[in-house]
N, CA, C and O atoms as a Maestro MAE file, in Angstrom:
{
 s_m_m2io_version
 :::
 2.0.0
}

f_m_ct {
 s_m_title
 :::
 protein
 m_atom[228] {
  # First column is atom index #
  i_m_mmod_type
  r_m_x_coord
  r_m_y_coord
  r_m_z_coord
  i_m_residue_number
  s_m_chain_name
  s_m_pdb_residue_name
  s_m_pdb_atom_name
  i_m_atomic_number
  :::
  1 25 75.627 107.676 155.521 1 A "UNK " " N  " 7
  2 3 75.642 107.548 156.951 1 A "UNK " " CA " 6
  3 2 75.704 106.051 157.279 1 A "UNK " " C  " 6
  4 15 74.836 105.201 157.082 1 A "UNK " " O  " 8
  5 25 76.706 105.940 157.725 2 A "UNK " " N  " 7
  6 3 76.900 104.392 158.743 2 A "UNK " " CA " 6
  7 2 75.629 103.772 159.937 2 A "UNK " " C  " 6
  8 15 75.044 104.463 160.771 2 A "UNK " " O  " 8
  9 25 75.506 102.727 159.766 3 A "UNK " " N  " 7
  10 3 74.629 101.881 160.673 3 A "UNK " " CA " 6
  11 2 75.384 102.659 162.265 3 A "UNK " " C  " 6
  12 15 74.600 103.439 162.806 3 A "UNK " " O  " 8
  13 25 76.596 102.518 162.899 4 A "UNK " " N  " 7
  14 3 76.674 102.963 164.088 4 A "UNK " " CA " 6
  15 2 76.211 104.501 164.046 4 A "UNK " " C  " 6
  16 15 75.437 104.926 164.903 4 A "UNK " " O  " 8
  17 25 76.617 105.169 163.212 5 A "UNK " " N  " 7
  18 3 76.363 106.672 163.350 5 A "UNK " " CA " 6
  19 2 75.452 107.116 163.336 5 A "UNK " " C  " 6
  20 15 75.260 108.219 163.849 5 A "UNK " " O  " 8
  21 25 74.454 106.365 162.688 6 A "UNK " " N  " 7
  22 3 72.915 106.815 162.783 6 A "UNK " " CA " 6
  23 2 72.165 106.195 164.049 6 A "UNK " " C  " 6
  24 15 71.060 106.611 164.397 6 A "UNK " " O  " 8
  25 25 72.836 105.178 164.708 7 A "UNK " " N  " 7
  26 3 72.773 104.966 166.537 7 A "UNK " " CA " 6
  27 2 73.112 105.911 167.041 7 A "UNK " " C  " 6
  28 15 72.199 106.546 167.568 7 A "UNK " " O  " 8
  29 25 74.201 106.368 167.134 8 A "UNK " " N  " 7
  30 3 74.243 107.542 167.976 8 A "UNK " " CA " 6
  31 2 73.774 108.479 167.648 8 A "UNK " " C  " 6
  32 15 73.498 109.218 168.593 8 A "UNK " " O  " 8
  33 25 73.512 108.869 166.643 9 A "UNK " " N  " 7
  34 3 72.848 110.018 166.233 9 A "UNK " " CA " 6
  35 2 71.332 110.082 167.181 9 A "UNK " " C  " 6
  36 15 70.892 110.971 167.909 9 A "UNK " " O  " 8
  37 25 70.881 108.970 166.874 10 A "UNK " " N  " 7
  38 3 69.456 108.504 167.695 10 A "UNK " " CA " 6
  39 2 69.993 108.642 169.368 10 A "UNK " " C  " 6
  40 15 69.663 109.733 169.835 10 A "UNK " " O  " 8
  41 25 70.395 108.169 169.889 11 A "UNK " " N  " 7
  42 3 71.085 108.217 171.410 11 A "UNK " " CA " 6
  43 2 71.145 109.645 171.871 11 A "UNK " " C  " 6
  44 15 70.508 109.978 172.870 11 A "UNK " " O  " 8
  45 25 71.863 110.497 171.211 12 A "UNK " " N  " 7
  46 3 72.354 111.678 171.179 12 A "UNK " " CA " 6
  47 2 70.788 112.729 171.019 12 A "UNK " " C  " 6
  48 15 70.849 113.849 171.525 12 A "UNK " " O  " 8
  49 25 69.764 112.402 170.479 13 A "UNK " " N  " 7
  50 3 68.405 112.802 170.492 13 A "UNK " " CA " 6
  51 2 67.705 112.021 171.359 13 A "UNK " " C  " 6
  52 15 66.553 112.445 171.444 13 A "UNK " " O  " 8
  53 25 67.901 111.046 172.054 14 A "UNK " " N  " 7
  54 3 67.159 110.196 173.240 14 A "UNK " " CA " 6
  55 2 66.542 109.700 172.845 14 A "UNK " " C  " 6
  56 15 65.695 109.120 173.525 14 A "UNK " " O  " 8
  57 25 66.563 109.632 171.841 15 A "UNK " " N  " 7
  58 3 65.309 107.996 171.143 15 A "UNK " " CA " 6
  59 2 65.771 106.571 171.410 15 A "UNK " " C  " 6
  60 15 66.944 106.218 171.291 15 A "UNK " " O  " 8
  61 25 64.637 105.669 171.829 16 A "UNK " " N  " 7
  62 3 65.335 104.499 172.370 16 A "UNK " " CA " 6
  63 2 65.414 103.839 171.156 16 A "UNK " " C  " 6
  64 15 64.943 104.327 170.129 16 A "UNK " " O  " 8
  65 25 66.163 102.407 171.206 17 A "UNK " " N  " 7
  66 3 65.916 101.562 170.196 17 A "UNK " " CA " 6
  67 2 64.883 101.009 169.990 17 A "UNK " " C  " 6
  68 15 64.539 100.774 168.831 17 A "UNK " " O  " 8
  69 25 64.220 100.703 170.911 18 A "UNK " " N  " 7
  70 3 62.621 100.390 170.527 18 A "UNK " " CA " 6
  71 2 61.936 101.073 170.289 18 A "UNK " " C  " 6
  72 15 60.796 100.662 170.072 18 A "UNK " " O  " 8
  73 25 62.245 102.651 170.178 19 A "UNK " " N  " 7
  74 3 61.062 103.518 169.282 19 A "UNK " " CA " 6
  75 2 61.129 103.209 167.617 19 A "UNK " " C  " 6
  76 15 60.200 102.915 166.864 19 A "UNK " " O  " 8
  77 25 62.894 103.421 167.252 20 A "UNK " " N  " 7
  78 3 63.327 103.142 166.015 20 A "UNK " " CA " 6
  79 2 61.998 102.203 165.366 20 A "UNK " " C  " 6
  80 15 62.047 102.310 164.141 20 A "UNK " " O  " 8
  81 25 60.904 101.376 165.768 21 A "UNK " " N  " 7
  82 3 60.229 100.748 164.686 21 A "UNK " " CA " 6
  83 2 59.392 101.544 164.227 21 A "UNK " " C  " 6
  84 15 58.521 101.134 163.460 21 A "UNK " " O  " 8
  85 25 59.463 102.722 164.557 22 A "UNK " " N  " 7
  86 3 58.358 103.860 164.684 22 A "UNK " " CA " 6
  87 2 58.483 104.551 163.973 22 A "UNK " " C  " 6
  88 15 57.520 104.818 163.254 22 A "UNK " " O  " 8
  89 25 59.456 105.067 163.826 23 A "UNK " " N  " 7
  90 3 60.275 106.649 163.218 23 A "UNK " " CA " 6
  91 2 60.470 105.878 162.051 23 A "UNK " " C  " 6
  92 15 60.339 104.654 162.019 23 A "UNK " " O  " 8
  93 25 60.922 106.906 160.668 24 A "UNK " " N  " 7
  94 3 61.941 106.095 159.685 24 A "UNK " " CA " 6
  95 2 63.439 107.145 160.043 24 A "UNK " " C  " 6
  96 15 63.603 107.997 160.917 24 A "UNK " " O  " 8
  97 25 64.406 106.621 158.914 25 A "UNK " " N  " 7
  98 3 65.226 107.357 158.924 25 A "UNK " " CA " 6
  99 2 65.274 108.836 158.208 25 A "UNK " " C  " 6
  100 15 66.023 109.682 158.697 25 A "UNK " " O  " 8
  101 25 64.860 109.004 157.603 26 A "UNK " " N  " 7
  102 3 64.962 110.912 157.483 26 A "UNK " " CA " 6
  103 2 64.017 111.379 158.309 26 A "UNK " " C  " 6
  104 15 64.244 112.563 158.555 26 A "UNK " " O  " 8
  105 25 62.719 110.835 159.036 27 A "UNK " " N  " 7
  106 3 62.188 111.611 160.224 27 A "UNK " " CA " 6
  107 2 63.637 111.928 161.593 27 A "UNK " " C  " 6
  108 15 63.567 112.888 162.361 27 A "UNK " " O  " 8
  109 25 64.476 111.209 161.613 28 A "UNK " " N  " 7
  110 3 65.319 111.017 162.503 28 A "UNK " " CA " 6
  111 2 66.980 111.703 161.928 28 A "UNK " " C  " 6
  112 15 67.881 111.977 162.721 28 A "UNK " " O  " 8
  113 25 67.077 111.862 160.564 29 A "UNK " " N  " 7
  114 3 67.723 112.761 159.849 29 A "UNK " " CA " 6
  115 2 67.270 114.632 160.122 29 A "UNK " " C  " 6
  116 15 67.924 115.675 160.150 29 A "UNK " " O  " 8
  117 25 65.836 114.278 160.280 30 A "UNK " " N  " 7
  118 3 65.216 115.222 160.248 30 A "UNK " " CA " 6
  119 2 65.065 116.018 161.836 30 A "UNK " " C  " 6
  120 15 64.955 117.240 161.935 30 A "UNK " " O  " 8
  121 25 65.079 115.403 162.611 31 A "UNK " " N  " 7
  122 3 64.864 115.833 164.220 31 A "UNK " " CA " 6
  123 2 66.476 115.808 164.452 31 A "UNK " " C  " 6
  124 15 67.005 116.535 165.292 31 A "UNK " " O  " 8
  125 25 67.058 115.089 163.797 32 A "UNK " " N  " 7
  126 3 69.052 115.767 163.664 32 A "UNK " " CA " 6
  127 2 69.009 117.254 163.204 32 A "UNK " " C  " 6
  128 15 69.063 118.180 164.013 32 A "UNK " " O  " 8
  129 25 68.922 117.407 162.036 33 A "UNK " " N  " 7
  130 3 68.645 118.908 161.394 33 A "UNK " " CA " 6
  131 2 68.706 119.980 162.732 33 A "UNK " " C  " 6
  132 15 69.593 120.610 163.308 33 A "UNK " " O  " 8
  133 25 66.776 119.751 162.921 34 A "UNK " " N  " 7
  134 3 66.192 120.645 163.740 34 A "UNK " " CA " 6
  135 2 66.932 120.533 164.959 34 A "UNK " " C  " 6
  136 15 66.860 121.591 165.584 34 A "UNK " " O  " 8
  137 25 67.497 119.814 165.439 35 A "UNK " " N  " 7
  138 3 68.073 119.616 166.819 35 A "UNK " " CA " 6
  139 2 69.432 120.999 166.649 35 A "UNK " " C  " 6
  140 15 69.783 121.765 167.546 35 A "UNK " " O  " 8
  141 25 70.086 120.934 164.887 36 A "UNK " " N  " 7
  142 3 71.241 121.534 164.705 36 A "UNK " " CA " 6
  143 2 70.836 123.243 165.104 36 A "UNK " " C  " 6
  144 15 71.666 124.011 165.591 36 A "UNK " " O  " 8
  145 25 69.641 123.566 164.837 37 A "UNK " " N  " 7
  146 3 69.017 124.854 164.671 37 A "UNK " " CA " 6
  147 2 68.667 125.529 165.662 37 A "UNK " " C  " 6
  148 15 68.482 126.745 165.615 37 A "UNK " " O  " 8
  149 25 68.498 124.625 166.962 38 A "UNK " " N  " 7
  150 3 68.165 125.291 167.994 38 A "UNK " " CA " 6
  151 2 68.824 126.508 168.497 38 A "UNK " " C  " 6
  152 15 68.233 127.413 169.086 38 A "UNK " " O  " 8
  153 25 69.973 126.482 168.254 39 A "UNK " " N  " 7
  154 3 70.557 127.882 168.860 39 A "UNK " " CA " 6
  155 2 70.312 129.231 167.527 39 A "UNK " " C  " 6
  156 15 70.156 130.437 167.717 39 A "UNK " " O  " 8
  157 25 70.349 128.601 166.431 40 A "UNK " " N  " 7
  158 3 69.787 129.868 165.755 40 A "UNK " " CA " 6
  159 2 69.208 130.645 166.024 40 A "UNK " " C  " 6
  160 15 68.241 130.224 166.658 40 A "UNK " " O  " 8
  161 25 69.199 131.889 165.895 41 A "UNK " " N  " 7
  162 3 68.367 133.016 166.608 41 A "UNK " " CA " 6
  163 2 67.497 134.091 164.745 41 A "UNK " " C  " 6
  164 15 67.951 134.153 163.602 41 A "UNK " " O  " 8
  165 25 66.649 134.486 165.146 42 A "UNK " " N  " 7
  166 3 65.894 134.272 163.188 42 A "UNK " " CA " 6
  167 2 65.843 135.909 163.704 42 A "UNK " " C  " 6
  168 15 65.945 136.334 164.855 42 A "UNK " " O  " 8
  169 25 65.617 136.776 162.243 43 A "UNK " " N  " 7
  170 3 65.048 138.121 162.645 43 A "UNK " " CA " 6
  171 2 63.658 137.603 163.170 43 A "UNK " " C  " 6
  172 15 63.155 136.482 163.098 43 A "UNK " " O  " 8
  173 25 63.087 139.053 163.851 44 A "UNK " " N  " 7
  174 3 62.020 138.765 163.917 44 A "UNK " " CA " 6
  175 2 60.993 139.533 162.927 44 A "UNK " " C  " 6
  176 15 61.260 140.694 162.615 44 A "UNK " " O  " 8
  177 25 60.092 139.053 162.540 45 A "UNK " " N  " 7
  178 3 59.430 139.678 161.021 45 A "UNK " " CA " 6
  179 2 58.978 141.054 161.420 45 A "UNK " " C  " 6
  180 15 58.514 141.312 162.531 45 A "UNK " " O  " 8
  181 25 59.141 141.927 160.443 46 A "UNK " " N  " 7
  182 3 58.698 143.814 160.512 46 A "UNK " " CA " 6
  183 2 57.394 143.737 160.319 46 A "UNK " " C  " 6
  184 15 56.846 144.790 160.648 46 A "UNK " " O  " 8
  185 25 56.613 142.871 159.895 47 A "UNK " " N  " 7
  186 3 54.983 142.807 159.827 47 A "UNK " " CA " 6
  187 2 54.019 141.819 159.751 47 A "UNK " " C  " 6
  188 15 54.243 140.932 158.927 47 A "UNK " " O  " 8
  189 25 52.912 141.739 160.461 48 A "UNK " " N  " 7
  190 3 52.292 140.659 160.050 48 A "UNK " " CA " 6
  191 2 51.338 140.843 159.044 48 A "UNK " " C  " 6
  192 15 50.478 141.720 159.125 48 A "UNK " " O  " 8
  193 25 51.451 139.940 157.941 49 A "UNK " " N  " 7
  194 3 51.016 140.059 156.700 49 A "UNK " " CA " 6
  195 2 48.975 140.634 157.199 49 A "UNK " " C  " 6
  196 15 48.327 140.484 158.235 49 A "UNK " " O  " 8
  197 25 48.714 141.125 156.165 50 A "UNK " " N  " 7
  198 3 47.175 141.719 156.025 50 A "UNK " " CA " 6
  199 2 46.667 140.747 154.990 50 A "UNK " " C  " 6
  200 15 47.172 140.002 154.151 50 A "UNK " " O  " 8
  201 25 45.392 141.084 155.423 51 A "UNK " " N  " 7
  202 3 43.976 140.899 154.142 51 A "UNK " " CA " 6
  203 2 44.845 140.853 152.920 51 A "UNK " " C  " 6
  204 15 45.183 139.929 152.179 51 A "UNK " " O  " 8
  205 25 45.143 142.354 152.944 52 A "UNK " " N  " 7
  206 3 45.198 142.663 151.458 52 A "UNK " " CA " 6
  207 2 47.043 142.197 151.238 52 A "UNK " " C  " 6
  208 15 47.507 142.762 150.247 52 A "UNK " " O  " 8
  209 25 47.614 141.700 151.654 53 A "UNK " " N  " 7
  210 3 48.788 141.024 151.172 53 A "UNK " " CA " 6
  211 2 48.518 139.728 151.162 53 A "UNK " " C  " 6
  212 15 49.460 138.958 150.974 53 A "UNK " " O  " 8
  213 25 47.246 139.224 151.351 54 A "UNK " " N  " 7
  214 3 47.003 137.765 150.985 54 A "UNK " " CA " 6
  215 2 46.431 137.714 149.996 54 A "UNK " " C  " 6
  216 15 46.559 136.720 149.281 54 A "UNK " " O  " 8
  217 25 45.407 139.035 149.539 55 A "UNK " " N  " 7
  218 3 44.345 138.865 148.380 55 A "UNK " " CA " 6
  219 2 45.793 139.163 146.868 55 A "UNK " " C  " 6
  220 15 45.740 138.534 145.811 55 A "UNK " " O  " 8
  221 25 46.960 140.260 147.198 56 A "UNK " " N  " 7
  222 3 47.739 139.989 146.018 56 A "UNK " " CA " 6
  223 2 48.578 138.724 145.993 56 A "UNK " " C  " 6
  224 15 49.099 138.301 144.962 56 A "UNK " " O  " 8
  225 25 48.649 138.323 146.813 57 A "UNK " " N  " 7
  226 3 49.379 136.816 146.444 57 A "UNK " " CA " 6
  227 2 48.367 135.860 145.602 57 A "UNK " " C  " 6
  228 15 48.728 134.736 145.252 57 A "UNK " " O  " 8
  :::
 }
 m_bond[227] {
  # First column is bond index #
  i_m_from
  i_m_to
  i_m_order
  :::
  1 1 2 1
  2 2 3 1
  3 3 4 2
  4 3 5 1
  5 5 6 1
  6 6 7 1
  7 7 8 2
  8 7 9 1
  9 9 10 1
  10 10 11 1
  11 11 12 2
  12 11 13 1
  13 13 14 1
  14 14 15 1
  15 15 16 2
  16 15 17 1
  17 17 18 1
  18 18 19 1
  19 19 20 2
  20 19 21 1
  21 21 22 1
  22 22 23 1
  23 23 24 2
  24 23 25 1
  25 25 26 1
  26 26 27 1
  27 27 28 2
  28 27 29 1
  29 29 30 1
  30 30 31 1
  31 31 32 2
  32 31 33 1
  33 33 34 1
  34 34 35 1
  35 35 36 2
  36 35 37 1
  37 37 38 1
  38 38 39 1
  39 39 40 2
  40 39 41 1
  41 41 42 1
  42 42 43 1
  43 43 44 2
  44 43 45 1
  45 45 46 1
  46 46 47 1
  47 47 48 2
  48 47 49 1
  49 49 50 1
  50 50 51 1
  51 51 52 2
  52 51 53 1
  53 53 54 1
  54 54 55 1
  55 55 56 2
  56 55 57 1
  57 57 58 1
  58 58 59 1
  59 59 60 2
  60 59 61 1
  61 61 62 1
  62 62 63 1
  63 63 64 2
  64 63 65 1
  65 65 66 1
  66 66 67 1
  67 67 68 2
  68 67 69 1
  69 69 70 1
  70 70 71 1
  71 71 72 2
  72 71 73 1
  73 73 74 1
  74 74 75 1
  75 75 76 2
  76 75 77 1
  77 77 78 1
  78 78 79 1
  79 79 80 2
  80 79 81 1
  81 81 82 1
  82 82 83 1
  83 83 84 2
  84 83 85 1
  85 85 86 1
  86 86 87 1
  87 87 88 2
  88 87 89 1
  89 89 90 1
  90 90 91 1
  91 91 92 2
  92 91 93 1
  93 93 94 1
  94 94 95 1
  95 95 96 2
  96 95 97 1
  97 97 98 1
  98 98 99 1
  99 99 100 2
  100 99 101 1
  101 101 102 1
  102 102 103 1
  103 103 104 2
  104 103 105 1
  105 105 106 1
  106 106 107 1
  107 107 108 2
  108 107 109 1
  109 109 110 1
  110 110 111 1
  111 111 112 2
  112 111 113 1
  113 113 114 1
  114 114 115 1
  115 115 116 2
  116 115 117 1
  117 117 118 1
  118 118 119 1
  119 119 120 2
  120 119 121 1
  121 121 122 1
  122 122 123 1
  123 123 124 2
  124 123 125 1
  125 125 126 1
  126 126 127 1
  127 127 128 2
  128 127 129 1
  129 129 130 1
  130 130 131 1
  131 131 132 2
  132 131 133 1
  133 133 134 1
  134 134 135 1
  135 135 136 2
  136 135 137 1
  137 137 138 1
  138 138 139 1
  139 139 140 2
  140 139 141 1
  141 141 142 1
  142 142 143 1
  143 143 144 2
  144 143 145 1
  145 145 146 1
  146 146 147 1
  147 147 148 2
  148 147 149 1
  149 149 150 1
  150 150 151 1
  151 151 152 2
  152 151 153 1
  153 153 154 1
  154 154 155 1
  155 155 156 2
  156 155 157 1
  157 157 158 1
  158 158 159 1
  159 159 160 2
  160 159 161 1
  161 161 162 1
  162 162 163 1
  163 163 164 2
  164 163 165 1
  165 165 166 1
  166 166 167 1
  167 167 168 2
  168 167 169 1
  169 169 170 1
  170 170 171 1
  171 171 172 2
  172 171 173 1
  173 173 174 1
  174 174 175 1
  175 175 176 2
  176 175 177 1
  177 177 178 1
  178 178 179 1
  179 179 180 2
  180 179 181 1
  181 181 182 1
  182 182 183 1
  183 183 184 2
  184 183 185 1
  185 185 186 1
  186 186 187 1
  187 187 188 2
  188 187 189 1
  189 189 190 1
  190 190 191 1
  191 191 192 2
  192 191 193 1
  193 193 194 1
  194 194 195 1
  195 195 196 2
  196 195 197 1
  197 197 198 1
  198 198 199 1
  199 199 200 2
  200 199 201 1
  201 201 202 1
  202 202 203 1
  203 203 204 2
  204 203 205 1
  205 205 206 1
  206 206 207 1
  207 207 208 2
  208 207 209 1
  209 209 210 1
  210 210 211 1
  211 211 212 2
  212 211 213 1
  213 213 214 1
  214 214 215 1
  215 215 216 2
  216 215 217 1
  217 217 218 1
  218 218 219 1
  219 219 220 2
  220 219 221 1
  221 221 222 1
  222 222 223 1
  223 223 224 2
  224 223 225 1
  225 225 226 1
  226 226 227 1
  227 227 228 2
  :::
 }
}
């Protein structure tokens, strides 16, 4: 990833340049990702795990 592209990348998530001393770069690789995922839609799970599916794990 290029020095400009990882600016806009940041821009494009609304982070200013003066936060950048804050963040590193894969936290900001990383809120890219998650930003990509938002429209994903997930099943939703058939159960919520029990007692006893925690005691066999």
């Amino acid at each position: 990833m290029t020095t400009p592209l990882f600016l806009l990348r940041c821009v494009e998530l609304g982070i200013a340049i003066s936060d950048l001393d804050l963040l590193t770069i894969g936290l900001v690789i990383d809120m890219w990702t998650e930003k990509g995922n938002d429209d994903v839609k997930y099943k939703k799970v058939a159960r919520e795990a029990t007692q006893e599916d925690f005691d066999k794990f």
